[in-house]
N, C-alpha and C positions, 0 to 999 in steps of 0.2 A: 242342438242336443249336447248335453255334458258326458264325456265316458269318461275321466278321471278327474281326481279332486286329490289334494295331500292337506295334510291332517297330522295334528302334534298332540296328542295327550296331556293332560295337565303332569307339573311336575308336585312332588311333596311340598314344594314352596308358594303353589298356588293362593294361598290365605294371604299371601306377604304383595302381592300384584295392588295395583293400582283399582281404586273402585272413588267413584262417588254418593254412590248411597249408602242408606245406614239397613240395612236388609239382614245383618248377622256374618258371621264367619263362618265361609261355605265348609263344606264336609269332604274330603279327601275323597274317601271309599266314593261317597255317593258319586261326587264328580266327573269319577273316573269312570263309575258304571254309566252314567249319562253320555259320558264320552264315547265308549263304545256300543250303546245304544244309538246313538246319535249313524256313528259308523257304519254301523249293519243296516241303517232305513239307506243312507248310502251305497251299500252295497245293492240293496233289496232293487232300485233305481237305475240300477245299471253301470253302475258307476264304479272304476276299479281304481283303487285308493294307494297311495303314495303313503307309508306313515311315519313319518320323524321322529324321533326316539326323544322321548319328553328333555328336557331340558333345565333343571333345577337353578341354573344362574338367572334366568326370567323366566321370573315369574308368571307374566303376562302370556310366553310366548305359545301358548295354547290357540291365543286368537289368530292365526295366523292371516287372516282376512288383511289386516291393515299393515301388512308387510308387503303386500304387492297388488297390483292393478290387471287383470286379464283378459287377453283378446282371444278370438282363434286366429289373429295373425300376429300378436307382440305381448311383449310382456314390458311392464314398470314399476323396478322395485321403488316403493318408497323411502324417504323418511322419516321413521312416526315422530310426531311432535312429541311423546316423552323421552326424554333424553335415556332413561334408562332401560329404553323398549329397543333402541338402534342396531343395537348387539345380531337383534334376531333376525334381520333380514340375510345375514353371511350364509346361513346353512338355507334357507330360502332361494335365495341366485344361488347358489350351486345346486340346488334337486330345479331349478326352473330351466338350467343351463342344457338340462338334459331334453330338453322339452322344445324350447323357442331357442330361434337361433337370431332374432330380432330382439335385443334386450335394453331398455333405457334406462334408468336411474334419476330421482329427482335429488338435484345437488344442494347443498349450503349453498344462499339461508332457507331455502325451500324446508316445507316441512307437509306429508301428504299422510294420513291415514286409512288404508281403503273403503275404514270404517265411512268416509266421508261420499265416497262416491258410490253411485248410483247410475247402472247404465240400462238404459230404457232405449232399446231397440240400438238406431245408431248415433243417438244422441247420451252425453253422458250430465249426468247433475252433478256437481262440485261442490259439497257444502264447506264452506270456510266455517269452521270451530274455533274452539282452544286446542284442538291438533293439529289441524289444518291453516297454512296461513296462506296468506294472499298471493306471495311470491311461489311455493307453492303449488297452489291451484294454476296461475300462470304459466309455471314450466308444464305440469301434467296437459293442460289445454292445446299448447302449442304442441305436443308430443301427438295427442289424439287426433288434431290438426291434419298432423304428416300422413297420416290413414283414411284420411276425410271424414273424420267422427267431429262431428259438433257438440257445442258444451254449453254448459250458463251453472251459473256461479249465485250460490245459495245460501244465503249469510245468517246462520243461527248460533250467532256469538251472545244474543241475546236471548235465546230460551236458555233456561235453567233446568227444563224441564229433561232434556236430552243432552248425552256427549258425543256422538255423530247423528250426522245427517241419517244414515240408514238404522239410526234407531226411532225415526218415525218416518221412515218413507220406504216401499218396494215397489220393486214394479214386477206384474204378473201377466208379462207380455201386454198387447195387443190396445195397447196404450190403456191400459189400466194400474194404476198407480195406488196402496195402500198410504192414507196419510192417517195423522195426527192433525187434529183442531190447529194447533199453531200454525200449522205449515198449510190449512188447505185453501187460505184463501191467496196462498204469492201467487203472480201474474206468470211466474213459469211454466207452474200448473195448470193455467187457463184451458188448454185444447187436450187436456187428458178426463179419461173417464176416473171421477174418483171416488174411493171406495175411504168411508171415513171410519176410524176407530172410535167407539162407543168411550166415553170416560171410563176410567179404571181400567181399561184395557190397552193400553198406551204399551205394554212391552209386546203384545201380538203385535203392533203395526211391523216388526221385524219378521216378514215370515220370506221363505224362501222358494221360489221357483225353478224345482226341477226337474226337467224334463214336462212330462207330462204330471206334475205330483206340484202341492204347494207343501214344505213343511212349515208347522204352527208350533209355534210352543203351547205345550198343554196347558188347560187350565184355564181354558176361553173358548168355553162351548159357545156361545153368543158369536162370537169372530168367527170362529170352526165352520159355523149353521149357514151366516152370511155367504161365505167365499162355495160352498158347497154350489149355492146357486150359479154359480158360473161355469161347472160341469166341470171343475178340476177334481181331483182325489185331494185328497185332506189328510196328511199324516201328522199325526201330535207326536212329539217328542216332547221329553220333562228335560228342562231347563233350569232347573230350582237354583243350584248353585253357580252356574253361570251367570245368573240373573242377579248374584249377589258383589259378582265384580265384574259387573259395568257389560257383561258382555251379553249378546244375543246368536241365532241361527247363524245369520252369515256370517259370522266372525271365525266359526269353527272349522272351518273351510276352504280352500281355492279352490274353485271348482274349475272346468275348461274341457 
């Protein structure tokens, strides 16, 4: 069960962040009202929220998902592989610092996104990207290691279609796993039950499990209907402008 999550607002500089698709240049007001819509299904959850005072030097650092790794026994700041995201993990280990008293760090040349991993019960998925590299996934493996978490290592350097791993893969406990067509025939996935994303619908595969509540990004009633049959609750949240730089649900968040 998750009782706290920390959470950063977009800053005014948000437009200027890092994106790969061509979706428009997201909208301030709205962004931020998402942001704190976003917050309140959070709170609504049970969940009592940490919040970081937006940030205007990065851009990015809204997502704060790919700044750190979370157990309920340890924490692992990363490395994001954009060079100009690095900044943001400093005010991250210090609000983590107050939290976990077990703290690791992935060093040069490592480079770790949490966008990239995926933890399914007490095994964790590694997707090596263009932010994630190999050395890397390596150090986080052997960290998770030390706790007895088991790992495997997910190489989607070749979809074009996504920029982490957890923008086509979740997991909704109880070995049930949200994919994306690219991803659902790898051999990793073999002993999971999986629940495949319809075409067009490839930004739903990022939905988030918590607590007892899956949240979805709206806008994918067809995805919403599916997962309904599993007896979870189904919360939509609008994502519009997120969606426009690169980012999804779990990125908005550490939860723990």
């Amino acid at each position: 069960m998750f009782t706290r999550a920390i959470v950063r607002p977009p800053g005014r500089s948000f437009a200027g962040g890092l994106t790969t698709v061509e979706l428009g240049t997201p909208d301030y007001e709205i962004a931020l009202w998402q942001h704190n819509a976003y917050c309140e299904v959070l709170r609504s959850l049970g969940l009592s929220l940490t919040v970081l005072p937006e940030d205007p030097q990065y851009p990015d650092s809204t997502f704060v998902e790919d700044t750190a790794i979370l157990t309920n026994r340890f924490a692992v700041i990363t490395r994001p592989g954009a060079a100009s995201r690095r900044g943001e993990t400093n005010a991250i280990q210090t609000e983590l610092a107050k939290s976990f008293t077990e703290i690791h760090s992935i060093e040069i040349p490592g480079t770790v996104d949490g966008g990239d991993i995926c933890e399914a019960g007490h095994h964790f998925f590694i997707g090596i990207s263009g932010r994630t590299n190999e050395e890397g996934a390596k150090q986080l493996a052997a960290i998770l290691a030390i706790f007895d978490y088991t790992s495997s290592f997910i190489n989607i350097r070749h979809l074009k279609s996504i920029l982490h791993l957890k923008s086509g893969l979740s997991c909704l406990g109880e070995r049930k796993l949200v994919v994306i067509d690219e991803l659902a025939d790898m051999d990793q996935f073999k002993r999971y039950e999986l629940i495949k994303v319809d075409s067009g619908d490839e930004y739903a595969a990022n939905c988030v499990l918590v607590n007892d509540s899956v949240l979805v990004a709206a806008g994918y009633p067809s995805f919403s209907d599916r997962l309904k049959t599993l007896g979870r609750r189904i919360v939509e949240v609008e994502m519009s402008e997120f969606q426009k730089m690169d980012g999804g649900l779990s990125c908005l968040s550490l939860r723990f």
